[in-house]
N, C-alpha and C positions, 0 to 999 in steps of 0.2 A: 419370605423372600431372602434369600440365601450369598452374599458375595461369595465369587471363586477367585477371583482377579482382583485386585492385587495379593490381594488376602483372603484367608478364608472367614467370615464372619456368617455366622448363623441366621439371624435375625436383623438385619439391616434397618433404622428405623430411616425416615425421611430425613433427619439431619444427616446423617451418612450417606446420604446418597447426594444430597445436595452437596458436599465434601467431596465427594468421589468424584460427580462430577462436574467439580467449581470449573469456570473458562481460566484462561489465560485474561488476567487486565493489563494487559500492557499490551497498546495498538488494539488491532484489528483482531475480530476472531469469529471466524464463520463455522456455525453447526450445523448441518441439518440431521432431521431425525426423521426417521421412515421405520416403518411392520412390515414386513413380510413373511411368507408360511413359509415351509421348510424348502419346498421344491422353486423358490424363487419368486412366487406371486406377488406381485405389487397391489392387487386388488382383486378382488372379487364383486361382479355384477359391479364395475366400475368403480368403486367405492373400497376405502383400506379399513374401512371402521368394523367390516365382518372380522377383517383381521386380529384386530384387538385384544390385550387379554385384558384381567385387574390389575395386574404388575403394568402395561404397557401404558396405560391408561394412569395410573399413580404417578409414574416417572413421566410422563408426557407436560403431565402439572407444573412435576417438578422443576422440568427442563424452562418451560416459559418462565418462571417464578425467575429464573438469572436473564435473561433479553434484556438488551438495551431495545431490540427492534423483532418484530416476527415478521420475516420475506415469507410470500407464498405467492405460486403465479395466479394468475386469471385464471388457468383452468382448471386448477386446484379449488379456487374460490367457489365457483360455479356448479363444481362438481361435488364437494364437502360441504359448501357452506361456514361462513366466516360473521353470520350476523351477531351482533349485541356481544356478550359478555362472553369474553376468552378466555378470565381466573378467576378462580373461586374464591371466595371471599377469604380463606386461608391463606392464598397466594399474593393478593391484593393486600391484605396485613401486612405479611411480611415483609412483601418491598417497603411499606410507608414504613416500617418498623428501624430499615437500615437505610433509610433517607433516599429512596428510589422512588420514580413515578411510580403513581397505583398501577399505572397499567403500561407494558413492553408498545410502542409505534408499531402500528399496523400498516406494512410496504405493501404494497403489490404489482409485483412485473406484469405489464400489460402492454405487449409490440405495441396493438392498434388501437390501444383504450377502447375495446370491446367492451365495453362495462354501462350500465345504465344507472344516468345521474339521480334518479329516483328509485332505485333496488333497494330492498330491506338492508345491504351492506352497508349505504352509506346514512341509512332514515333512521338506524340502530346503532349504530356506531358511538359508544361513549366520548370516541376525541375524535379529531380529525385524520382522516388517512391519507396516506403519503404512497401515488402512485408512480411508478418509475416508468417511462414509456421510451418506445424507440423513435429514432430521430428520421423515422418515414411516420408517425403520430398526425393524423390533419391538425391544424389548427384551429376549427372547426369543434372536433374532439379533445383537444385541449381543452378549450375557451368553456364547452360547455361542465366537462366535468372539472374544471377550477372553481365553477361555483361552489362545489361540497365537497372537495380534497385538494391538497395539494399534488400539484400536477409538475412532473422535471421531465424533460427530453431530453433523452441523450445526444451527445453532439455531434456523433457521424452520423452520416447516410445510410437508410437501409434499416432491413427489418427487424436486423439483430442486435443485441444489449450487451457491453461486452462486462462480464461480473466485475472486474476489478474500477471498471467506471462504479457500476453498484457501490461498492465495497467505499467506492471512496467518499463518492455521494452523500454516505449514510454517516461515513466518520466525518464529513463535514458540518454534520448536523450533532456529532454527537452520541453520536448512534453504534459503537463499536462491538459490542456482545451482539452479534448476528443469529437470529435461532430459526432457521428455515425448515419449515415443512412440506417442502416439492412445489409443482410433481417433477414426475420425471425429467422431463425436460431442462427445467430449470437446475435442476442439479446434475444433468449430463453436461450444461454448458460452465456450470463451476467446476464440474472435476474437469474437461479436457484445459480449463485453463490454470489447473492447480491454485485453484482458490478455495480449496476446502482444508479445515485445521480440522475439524471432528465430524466423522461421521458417528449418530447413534441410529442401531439396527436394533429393532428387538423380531426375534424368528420364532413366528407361531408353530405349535409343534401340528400343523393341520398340511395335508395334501391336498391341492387346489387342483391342477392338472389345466388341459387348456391351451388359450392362448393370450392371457392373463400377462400386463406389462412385466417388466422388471423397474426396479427401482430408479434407472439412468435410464435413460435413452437423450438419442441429440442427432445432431445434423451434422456432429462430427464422426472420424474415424477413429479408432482406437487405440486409446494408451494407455498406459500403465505409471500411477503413482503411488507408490510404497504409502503405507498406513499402516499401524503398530498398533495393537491390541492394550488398550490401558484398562479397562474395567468388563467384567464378564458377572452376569449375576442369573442366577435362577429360579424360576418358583411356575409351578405345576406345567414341568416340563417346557414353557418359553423359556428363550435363553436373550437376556438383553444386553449387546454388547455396544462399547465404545470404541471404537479406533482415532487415533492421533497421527497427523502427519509428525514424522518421528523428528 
């Protein structure tokens, strides 16, 4: 694994990369990390884990090892799979090492608390999970999945969540290093409201073709927010990049 970006370094070991790509701790700071192949594919046969490489998969470690919290939506959850153990025992050291919980809060955005109170998610779950719901959420569906997570509704009306309630939510608890892994949607509705500080992409060097998501999608229209290339790295032809809101 090779840096280009900043510098050129040959041999990057995992301290370095953890270096490279340390958060901002001051306030709030929202990551998400997504794969994609070359021609834009967000997944394959629904699932991004075809996409994968060993560089992608190393740094994906890496990246949870700095969380104060891991966001993912419900249908991320569903579709991936989020049960029992999220770090490796190497990752899990290290936070107890620098006086961090063993393990990053497990959020998950859920409008309608679609989720079942007895799923391997929450019967596997080493801590308690902290669901974010929309403030159209029955109370009904509250009430039942409060028994095995904590349950917050947002305070307007309506189906949708607006990220900077998230964002704040989370910093109310404490929770400020944000490390999100989609899907799509959920981070179409953080970028139209410019609440993303880092995007990390790594671009599989595979042709998918299709009609295979892209990375954003949302119920918005389209804008455009500048992001600035801070770390670019290589190894057998993936390219795993950061961008920084500048």
């Amino acid at each position: 694994m090779r840096r280009l970006v900043p510098g050129p370094c040959q041999d990057i070991d995992d301290a370095g990369l953890l270096e490279a790509y340390a958060p901002r701790r001051t306030g709030a700071f929202v990551r998400f990390n997504f794969v994609s192949s070359i021609d834009g594919a967000a997944t394959v046969g629904g699932l991004s884990g075809a996409l994968g490489t060993a560089a992608d998969k190393r740094l994906f470690m890496l990246l949870r090892r700095q969380a104060d919290v891991i966001l993912v939506g419900a249908g991320t959850v569903r579709a991936e799979g989020y049960e029992g153990e999220l770090l490796d025992e190497a990752s899990r050291a290290w936070r107890l090492e620098r006086g961090m919980p063993e393990r990053p809060v497990l959020a998950v955005v859920s409008g309608r608390l679609n989720l079942q109170a007895d799923s391997e998610l929450f019967v596997q779950s080493h801590d308690r999970i902290l669901l974010l719901a929309s403030g159209s959420a029955s109370p009904s569906r509250i009430a039942e999945l409060g028994a095995v997570a904590d349950v917050i509704a947002a305070p307007d009306p309506g189906p949708g969540i607006d990220p900077h309630w998230i964002i704040d939510t989370l910093g109310a608890r404490g929770l400020a290093m944000v490390h999100s892994e989609g899907g799509p949607t959920l981070f179409g509705d953080f970028a139209h409201a410019d609440a993303v500080d880092s995007l990390c992409v790594t671009f599989s060097p595979i042709l998918v073709g299709g009609d295979s998501p892209r990375i954003a999608h949302g119920r918005h229209g389209a804008e455009q927010h500048a992001m600035a290339l801070r770390v670019l790295i290589e190894e057998d032809g993936a390219l795993l990049a950061e961008y920084r809101r500048p």
